[in-house]
C-alpha positions as CSV (number, residue, x, y, z in Angstrom):
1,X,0.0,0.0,0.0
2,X,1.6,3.2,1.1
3,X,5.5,3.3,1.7
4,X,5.9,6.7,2.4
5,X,7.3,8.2,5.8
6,X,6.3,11.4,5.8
7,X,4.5,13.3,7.7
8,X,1.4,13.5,5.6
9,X,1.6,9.8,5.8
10,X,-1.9,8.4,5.7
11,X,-1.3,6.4,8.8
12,X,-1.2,9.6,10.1
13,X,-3.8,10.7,9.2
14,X,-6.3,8.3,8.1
15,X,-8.5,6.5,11.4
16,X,-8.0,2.6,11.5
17,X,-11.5,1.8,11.2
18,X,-12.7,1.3,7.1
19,X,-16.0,1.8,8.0
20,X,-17.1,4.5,10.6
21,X,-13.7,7.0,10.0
22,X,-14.1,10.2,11.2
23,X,-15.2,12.9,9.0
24,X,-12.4,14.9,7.0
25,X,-11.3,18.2,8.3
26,X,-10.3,20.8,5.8
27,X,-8.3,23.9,6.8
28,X,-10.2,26.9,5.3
29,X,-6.9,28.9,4.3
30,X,-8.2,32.4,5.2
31,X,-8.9,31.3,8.7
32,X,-12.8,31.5,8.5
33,X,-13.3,28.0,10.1
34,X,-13.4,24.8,8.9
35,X,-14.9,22.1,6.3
36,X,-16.0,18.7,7.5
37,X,-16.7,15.9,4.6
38,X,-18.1,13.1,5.8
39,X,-16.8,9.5,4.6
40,X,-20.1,8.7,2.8
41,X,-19.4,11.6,0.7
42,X,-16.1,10.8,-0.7
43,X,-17.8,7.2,-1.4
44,X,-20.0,8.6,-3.0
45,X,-18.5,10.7,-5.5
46,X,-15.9,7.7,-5.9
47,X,-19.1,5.1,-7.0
48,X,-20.5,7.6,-9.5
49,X,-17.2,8.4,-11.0
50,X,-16.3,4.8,-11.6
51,X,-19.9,4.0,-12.8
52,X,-19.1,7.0,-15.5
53,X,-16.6,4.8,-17.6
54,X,-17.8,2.6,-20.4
55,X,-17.1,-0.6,-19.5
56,X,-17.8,-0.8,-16.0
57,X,-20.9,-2.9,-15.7
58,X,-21.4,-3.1,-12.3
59,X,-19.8,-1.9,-8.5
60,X,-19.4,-4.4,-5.9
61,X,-19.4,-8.3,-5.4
62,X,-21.8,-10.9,-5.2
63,X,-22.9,-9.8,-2.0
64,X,-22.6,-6.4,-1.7
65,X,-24.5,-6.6,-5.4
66,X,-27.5,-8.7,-3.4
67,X,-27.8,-6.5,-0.6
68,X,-28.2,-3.6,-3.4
69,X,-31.2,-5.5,-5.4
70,X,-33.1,-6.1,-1.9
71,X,-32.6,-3.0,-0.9
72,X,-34.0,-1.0,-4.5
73,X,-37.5,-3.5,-3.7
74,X,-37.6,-1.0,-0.8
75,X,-40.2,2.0,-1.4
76,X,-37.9,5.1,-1.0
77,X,-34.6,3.3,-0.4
78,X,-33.4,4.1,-3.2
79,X,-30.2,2.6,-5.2
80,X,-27.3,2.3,-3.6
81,X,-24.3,4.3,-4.9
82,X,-22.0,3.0,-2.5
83,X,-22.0,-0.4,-3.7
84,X,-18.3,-2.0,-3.8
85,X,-16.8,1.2,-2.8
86,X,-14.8,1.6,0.5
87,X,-12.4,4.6,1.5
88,X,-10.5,5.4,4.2
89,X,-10.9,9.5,4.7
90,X,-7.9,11.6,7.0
91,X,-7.4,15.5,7.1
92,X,-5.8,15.8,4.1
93,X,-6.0,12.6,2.0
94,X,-8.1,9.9,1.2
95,X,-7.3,5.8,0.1
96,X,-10.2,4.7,-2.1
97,X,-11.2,0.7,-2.6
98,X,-13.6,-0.4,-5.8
99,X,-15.0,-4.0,-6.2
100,X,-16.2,-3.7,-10.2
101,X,-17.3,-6.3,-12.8
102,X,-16.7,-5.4,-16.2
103,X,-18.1,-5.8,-19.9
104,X,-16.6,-8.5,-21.6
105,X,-14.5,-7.4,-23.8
106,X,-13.0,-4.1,-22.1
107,X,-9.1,-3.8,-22.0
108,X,-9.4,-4.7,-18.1
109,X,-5.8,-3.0,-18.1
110,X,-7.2,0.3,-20.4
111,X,-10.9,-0.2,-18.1
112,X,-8.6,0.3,-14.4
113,X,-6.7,3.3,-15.8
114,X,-9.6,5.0,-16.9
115,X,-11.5,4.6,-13.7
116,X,-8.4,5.3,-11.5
117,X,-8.3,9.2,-13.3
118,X,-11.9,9.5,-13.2
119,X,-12.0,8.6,-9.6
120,X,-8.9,10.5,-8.6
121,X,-10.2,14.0,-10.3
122,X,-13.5,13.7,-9.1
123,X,-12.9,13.3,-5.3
124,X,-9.9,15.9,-5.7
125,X,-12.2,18.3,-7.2
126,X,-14.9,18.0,-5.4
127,X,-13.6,17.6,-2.1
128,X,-10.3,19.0,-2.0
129,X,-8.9,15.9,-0.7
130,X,-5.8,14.3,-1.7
131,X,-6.4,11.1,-3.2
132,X,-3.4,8.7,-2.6
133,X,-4.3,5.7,-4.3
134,X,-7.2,3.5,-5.8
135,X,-6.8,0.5,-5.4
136,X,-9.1,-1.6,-8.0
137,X,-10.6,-5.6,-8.0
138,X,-12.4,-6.7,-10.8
139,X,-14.7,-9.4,-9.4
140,X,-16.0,-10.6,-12.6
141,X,-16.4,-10.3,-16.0
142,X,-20.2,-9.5,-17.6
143,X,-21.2,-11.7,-20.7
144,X,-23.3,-10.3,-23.2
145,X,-26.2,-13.3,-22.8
146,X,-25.9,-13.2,-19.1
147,X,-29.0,-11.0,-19.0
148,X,-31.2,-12.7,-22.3
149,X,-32.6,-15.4,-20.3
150,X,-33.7,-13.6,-17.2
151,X,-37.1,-13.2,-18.6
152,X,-37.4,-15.8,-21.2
153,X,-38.2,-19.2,-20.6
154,X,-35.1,-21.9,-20.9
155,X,-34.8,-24.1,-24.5
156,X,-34.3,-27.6,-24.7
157,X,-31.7,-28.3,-26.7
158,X,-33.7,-31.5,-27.4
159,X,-36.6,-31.4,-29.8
């Protein structure tokens, strides 16, 4: 992960709990108080930046992916846009994790790089965090007749 030693480390600065960390403080430079971004908002921006590139055809694992379909049967809950996104959030910097299934036949390679800088300037620009790394696992790969027989009925291959 990170090798650094200085003293913006993100052991320094980021909490050691992934999932309740403690809200990002931002110094406002002209001394009129301070900016607090919460961790849910840096995952979110994160999910709807990866989501953004072609290619990506899903966020999270089997799981995660489950809990998501349950939870859009729910009046008013709503899609999940934090699905197979975590991210550790410190003062200054912020470590982002993506679980993502892609369309077959994306450059997996090409697919990672793209959503890495679309990740990385979207959390920067919005938030004015330092993002440090993104680290990427592609849980699967989506066929193109994975989704055809959901509806229709299966066919022998015996007639």
């Amino acid at each position: 992960m990170v090798t650094t030693n200085s003293q913006n480390d993100l052991r320094d600065t980021v909490p050691a709990a992934r999932q309740s960390p403690a809200p990002a403080r931002l110094a406002d430079e002209n001394g009129q108080g301070k900016t607090t971004i919460a961790s849910n908002v840096v995952q979110k921006i994160a999910g709807m930046a990866a989501r953004e590139v072609s290619g990506v055809h899903a966020m999270g694992g089997g799981m995660s992916r489950a809990f998501g379909a349950i939870k859009e049967r729910i009046p008013g809950a709503g899609t999940s846009s934090t699905a197979g996104v975590s991210v550790e959030v410190g003062e200054k910097q912020a470590a982002i994790d993506l679980d993502m299934i892609v369309e077959y036949g994306a450059s997996i390679a090409d697919l990672a790089r793209a959503v890495r800088r679309n990740v990385i300037t979207a959390v920067e620009r919005m938030t004015g965090l330092e993002v440090i790394e993104v680290n990427i696992s592609v849980e699967d790969v989506h066929l193109p007749d994975d989704n055809a027989g959901d509806d229709a009925p299966e066919k022998s291959r015996v007639e």
